[in-house]
TORLUMPA-932179 format. One record per residue (C-alpha): residue number from 1; x, y, z. Coordinates in Angstrom, 2 decimals, m for minus. Layout:
TORLUMPA-932179
+-----+---------+---------+---------+
| num |       X |       Y |       Z |
+-----+---------+---------+---------+
| NUM |       X |       Y |       Z |
...
+-----+---------+---------+---------+
END
This chain:
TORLUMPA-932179
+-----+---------+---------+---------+
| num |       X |       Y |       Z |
+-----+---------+---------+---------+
|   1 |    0.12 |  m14.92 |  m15.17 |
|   2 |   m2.33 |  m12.06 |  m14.90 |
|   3 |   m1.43 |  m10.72 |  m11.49 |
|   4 |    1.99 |   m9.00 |  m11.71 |
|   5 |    3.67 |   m6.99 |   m8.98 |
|   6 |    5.05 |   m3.23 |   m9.82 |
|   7 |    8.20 |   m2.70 |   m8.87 |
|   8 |   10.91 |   m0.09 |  m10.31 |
|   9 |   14.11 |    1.53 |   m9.58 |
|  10 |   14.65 |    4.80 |   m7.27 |
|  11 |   13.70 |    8.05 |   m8.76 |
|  12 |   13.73 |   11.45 |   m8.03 |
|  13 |   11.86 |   14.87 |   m9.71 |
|  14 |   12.27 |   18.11 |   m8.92 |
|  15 |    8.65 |   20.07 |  m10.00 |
|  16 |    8.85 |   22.89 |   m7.89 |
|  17 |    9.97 |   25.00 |  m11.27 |
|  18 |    8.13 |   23.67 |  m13.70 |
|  19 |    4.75 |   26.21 |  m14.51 |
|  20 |    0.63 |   24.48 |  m13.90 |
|  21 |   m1.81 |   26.25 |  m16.25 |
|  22 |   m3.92 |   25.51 |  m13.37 |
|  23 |   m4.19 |   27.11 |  m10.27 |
|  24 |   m4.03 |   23.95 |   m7.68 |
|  25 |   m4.56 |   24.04 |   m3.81 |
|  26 |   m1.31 |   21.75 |   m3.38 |
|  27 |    1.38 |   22.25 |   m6.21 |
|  28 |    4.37 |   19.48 |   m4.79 |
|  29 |    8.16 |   19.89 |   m4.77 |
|  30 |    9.67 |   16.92 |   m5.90 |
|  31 |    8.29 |   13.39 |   m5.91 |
|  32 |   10.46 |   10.29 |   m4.88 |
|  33 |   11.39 |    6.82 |   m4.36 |
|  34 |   13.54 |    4.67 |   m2.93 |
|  35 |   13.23 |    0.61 |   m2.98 |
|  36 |   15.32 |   m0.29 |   m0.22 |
|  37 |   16.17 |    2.51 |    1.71 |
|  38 |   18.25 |    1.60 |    4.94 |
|  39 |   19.20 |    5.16 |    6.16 |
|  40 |   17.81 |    6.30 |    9.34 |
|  41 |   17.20 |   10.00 |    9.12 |
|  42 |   18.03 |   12.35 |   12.06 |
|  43 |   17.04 |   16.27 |   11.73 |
|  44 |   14.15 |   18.68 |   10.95 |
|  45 |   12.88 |   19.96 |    7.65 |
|  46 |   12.07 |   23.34 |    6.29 |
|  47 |    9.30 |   21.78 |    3.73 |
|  48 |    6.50 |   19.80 |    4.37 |
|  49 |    6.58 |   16.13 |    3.85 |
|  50 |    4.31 |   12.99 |    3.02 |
|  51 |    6.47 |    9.20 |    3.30 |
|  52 |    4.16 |    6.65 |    2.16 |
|  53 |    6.16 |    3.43 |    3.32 |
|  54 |    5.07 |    0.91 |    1.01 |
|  55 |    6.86 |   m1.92 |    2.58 |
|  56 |    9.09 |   m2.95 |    5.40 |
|  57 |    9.03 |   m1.60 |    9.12 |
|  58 |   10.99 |    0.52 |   11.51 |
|  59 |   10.09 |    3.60 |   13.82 |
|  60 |    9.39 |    6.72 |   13.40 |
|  61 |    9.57 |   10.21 |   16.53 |
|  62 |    9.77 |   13.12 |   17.84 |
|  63 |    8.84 |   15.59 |   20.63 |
|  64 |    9.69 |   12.46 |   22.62 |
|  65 |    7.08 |   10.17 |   21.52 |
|  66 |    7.47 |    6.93 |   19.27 |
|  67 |    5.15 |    5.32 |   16.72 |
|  68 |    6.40 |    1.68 |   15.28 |
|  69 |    6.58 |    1.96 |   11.35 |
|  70 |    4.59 |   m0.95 |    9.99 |
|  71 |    4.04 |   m0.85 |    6.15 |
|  72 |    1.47 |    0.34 |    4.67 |
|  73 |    1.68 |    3.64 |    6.39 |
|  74 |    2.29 |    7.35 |    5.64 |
|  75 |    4.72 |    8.97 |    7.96 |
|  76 |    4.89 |   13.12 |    7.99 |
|  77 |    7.12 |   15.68 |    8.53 |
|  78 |    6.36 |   18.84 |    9.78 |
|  79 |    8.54 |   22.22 |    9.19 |
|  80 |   10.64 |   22.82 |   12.23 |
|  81 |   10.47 |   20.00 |   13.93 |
|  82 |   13.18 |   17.00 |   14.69 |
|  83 |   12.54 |   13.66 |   13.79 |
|  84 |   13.85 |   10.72 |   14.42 |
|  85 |   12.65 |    7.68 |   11.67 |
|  86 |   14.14 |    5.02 |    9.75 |
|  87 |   13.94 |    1.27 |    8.70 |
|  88 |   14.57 |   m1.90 |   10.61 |
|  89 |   16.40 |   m3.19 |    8.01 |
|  90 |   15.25 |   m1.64 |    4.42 |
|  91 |   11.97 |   m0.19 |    3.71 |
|  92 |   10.12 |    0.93 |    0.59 |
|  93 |    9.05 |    4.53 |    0.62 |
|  94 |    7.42 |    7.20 |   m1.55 |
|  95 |    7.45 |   10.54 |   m0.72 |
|  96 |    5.72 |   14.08 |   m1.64 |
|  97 |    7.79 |   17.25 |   m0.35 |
|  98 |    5.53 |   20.75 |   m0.41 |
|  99 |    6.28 |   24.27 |    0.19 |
| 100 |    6.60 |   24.58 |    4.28 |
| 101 |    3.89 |   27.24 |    3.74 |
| 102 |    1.26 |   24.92 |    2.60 |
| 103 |    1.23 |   22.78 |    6.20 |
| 104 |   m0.89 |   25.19 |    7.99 |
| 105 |   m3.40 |   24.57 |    4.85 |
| 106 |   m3.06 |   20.84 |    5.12 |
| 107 |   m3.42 |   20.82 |    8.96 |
| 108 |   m6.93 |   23.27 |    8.40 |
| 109 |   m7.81 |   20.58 |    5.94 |
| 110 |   m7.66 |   17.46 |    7.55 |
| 111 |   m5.07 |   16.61 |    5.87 |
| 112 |   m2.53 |   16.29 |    9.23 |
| 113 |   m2.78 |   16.24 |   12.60 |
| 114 |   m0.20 |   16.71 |   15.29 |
| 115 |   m2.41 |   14.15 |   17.39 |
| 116 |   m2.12 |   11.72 |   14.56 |
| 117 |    1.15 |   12.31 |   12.71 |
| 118 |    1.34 |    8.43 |   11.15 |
| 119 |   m1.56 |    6.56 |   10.15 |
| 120 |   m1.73 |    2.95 |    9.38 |
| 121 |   m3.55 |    1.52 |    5.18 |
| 122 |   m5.20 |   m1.39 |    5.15 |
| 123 |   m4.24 |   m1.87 |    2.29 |
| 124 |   m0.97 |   m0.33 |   m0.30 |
| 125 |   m3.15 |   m1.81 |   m3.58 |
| 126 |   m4.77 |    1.09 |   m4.54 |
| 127 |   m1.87 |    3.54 |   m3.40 |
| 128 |    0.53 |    1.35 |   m5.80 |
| 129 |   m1.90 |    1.34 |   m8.89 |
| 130 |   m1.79 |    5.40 |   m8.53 |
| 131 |    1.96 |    5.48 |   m8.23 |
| 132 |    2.40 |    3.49 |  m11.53 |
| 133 |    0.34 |    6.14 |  m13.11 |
| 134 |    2.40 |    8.67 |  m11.48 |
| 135 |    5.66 |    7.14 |  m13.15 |
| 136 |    4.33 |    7.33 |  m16.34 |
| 137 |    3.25 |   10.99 |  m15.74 |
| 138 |    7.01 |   11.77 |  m14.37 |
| 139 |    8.42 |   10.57 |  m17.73 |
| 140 |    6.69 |   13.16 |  m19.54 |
| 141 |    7.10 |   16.08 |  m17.41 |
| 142 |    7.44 |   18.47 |  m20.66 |
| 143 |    3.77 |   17.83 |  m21.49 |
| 144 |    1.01 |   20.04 |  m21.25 |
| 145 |   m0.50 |   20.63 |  m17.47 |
| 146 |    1.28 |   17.40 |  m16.72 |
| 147 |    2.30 |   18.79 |  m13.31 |
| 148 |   m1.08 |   19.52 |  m13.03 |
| 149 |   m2.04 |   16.20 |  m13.10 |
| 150 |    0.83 |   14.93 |  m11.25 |
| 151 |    0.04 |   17.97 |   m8.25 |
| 152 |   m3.98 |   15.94 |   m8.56 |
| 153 |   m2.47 |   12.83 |   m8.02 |
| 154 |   m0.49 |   12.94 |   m5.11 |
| 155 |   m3.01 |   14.79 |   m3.19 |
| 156 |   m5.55 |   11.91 |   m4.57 |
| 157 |   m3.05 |    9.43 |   m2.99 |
| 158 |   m2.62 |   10.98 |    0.16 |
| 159 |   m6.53 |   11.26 |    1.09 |
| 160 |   m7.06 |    7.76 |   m0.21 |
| 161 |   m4.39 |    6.81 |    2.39 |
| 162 |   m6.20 |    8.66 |    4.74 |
| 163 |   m9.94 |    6.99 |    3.89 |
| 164 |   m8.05 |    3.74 |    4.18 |
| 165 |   m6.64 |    3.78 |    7.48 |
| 166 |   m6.26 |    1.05 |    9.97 |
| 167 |   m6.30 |    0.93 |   13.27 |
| 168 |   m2.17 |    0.25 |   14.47 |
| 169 |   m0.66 |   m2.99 |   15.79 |
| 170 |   m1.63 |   m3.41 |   19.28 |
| 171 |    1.41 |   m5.45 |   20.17 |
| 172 |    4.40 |   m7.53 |   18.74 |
| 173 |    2.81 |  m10.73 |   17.84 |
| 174 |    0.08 |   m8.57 |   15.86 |
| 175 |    2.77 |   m6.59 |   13.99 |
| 176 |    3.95 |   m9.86 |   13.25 |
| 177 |    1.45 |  m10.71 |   11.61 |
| 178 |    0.73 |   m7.56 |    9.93 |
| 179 |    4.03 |   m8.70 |    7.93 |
| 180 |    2.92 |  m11.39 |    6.88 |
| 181 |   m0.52 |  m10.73 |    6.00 |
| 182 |    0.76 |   m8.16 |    3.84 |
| 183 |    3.86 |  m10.25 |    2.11 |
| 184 |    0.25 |  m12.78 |    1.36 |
| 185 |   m2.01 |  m10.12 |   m0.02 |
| 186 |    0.93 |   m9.06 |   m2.28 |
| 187 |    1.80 |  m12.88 |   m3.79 |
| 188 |   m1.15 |  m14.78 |   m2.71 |
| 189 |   m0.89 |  m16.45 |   m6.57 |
| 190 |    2.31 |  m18.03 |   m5.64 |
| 191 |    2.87 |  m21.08 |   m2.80 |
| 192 |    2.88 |  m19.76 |    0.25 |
| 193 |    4.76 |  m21.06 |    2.87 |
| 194 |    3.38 |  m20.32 |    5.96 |
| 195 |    5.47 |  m21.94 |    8.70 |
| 196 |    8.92 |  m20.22 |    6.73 |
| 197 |    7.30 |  m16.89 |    6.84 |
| 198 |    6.44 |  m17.46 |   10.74 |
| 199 |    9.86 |  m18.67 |   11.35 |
| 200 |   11.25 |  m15.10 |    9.30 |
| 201 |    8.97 |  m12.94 |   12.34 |
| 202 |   10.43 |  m15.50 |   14.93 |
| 203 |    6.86 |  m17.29 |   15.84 |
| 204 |    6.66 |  m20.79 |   15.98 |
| 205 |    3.71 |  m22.50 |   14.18 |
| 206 |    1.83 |  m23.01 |   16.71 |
| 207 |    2.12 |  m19.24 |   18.22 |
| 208 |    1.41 |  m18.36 |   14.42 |
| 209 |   m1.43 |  m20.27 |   14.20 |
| 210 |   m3.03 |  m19.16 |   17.54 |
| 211 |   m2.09 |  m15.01 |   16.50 |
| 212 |   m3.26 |  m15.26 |   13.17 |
| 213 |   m6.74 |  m16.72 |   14.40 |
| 214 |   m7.14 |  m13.99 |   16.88 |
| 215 |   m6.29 |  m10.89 |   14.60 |
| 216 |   m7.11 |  m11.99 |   10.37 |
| 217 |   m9.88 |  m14.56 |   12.18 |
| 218 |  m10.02 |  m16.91 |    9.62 |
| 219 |   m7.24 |  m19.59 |    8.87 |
| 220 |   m4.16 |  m19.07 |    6.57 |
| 221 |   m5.58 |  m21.41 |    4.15 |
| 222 |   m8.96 |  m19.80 |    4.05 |
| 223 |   m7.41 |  m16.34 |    3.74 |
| 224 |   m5.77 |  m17.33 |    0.66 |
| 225 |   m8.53 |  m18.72 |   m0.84 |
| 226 |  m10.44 |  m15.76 |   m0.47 |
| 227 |   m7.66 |  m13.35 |   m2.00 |
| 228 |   m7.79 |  m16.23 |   m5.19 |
| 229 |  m11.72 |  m15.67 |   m5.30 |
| 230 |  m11.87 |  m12.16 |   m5.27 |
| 231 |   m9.21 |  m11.93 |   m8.34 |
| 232 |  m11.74 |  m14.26 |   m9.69 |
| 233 |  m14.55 |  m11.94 |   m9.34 |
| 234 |  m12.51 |   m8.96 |  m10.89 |
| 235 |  m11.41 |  m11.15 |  m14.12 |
| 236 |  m14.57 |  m12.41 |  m14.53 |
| 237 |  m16.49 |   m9.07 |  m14.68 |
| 238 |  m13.41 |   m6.81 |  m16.59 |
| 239 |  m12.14 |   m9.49 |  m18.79 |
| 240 |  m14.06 |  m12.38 |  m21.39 |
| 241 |  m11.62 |  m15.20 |  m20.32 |
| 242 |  m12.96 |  m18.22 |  m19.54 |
| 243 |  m13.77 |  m19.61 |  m16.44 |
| 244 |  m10.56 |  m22.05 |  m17.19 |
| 245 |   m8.41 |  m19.42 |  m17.82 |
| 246 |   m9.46 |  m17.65 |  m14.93 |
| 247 |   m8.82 |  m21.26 |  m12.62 |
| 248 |   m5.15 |  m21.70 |  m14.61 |
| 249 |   m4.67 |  m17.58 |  m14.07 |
| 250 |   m5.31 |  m18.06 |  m10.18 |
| 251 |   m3.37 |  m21.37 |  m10.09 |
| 252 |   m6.17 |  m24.03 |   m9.59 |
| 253 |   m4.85 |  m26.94 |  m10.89 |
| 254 |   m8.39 |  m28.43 |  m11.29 |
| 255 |  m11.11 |  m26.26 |  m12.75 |
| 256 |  m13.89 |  m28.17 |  m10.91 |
| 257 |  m12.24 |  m27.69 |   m7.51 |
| 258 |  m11.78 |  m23.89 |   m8.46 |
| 259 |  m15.74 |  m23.54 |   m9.47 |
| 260 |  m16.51 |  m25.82 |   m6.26 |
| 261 |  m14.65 |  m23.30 |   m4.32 |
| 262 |  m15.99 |  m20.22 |   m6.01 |
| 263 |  m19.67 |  m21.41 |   m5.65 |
| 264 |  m18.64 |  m21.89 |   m2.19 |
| 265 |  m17.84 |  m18.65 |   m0.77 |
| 266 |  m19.35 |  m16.92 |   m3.56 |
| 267 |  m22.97 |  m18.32 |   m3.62 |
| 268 |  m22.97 |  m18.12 |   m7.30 |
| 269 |  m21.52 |  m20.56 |  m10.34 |
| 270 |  m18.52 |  m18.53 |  m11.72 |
| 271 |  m21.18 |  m17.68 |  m15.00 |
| 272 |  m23.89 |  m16.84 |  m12.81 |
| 273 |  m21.84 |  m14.25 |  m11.26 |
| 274 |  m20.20 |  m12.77 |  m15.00 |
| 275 |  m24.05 |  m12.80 |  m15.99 |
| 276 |  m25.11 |  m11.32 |  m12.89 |
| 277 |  m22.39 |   m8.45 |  m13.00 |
| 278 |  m22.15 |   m7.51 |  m16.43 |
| 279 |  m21.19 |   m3.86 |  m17.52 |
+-----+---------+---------+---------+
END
């Protein structure tokens, strides 16, 4: 199968004494990651922090106020001040720790706000294809200006998160199915079993049914399809497979019904749209 899902173990680099040949606007601490992490943190910080939470949900405050944690999402941590934040249950999280000195920089820059100290990603897909570069860039720390690069690519990751924001869940139901929406758009090639997954976020089908409507507004089914079609587009333009490849790499089980589908929402034959959009 083409599609395949990064996942790897926790890490943790210190690069806070390691020289850049360049002279860069944000040069981070340490880097980490945890898969599951189920510890609910309780104190203040003297650096300055970015928690991407890749997956999973929980809450996250301080000065008295309290945001719901619903993956994807960056969290921050100002110097100084006591938080509050942790998982549900587990939750996936990368994190960048800076210099406390630099937050007055990242505040001037758009880069933070008090007002706004969690912001909600429509989508982790981009954020995850960076981080797997960043792993590979971790394993060679010894390299020349490679915490350079690695001091470009966090900050890249950060403002991407921040051009991809999405407006919070409005209420239960909708975090709900925020959950599931994202568990789909991360294994939309495999069978998805709707009615378990609304079962798992305590919704019956038919409250499921009527939620989903209302926030994705098109059904499960159609959702799906569309995730399928637009891996279609991408393999047709960036690879030469063929157009049954492409049907058995998405999990059609009939090529016809895969090209009636893809003329469908597509307006174009599968070749039509490789001829249209080649590089």
């Amino acid at each position: 199968m083409y599609k395949k899902i990064f996942f790897m173990e926790n890490l943790l680099k210190h690069l806070a004494p390691i020289p850049r040949r360049f002279k860069n606007q944000y040069s981070v601490n340490t880097v980490g990651y945890v898969r599951n992490k189920q510890e609910i943190v309780n104190g203040d910080f003297v650096s300055f922090n970015f928690s991407i939470i890749l997956s999973g949900h929980g809450t996250y405050s301080f000065n008295g106020k309290s945001w719901p944690v619903e993956a994807p999402c960056v969290i921050t941590q100002w110097p100084g001040i006591h938080y509050t934040y942790g998982p549900e249950s587990t939750w996936e999280e990368l994190f960048f720790i800076y210099d406390g000195s630099y937050a007055q920089t990242f505040k001037e820059n758009s880069l933070f706000s008090f007002e706004k100290p969690i912001w909600y990603i429509k989508s982790s897909f981009d954020i995850r294809k960076k981080f797997k570069e960043l792993v590979a860039l971790l394993q060679q720390l010894n390299g020349e200006s490679v915490a350079d690069r690695i001091d470009i690519l966090c900050e890249s990751m950060i403002v991407d998160s921040i051009v991809g924001q999405e407006n919070p869940p409005l209420s239960k139901n909708e975090a709900r199915i925020r959950r599931i929406r994202s568990y789909v758009k991360q294994n939309f090639l495999l069978p998805v079993d709707f009615e378990s997954l609304a079962f798992e976020q305590d919704m019956s089908p038919a409250s499921f049914r009527r939620h989903w409507k209302n926030y994705v507004g098109i059904s499960p089914a159609k959702y799906v399809m569309r995730l399928k079609i637009r891996e279609a587009c991408r393999l047709l333009v960036e690879t030469k497979y063929s157009v049954g490849r492409i049907a058995n790499e998405l999990n059609f089980e009939d090529p016809l019904y895969f090209s009636k589908k893809f003329h469908q929402e597509v307006g174009q034959t599968a070749t039509e749209y490789r001829i249209a959009n080649h590089i």
